[in-house]
C-alpha positions, -999 to +999 in steps of 0.1 A: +915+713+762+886+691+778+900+664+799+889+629+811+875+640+846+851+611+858+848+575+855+808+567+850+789+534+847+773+540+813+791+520+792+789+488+817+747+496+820+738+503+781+756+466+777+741+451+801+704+460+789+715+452+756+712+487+741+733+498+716+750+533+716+730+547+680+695+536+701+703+555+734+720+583+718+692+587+696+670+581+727+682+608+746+682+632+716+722+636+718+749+629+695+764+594+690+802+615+693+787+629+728+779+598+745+815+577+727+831+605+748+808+604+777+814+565+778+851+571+776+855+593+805+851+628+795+826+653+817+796+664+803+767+685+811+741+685+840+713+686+811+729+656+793+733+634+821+696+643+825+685+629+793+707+598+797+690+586+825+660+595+808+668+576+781+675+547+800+644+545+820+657+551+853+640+580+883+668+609+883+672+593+921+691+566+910+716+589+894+740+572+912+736+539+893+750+555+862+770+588+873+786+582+910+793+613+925+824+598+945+842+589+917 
């Protein structure tokens, strides 16, 4: 059973810049269900994180912004 492991700032950022989930899901070539559960919590792949911040525009530096590490 996969578990809620991390909180992330996703959810708070994609509002913020006024982007919906179907545009930055669709953005980062990853399922609508994968970022919902993502945006909820759950842990996800190195890979996917990747293309989220991708998607969003952002240098993989700021990783941070979106997926602290101290969390």
């Amino acid at each position: 059973m996969i578990e809620k492991t991390k909180q992330n700032k996703l959810k708070d950022y994609r509002e913020q810049h006024l982007i919906s989930k179907t545009e930055l899901a669709r953005d980062a070539e990853i399922s609508l269900v994968t970022l919902d559960r993502i945006e909820k919590g759950f842990d996800c792949r190195l890979s996917t994180k990747r293309k989220i911040i991708e998607a969003l525009g952002l240098n993989l530096d700021n990783k941070d912004e979106i997926f602290p590490e101290n969390n």
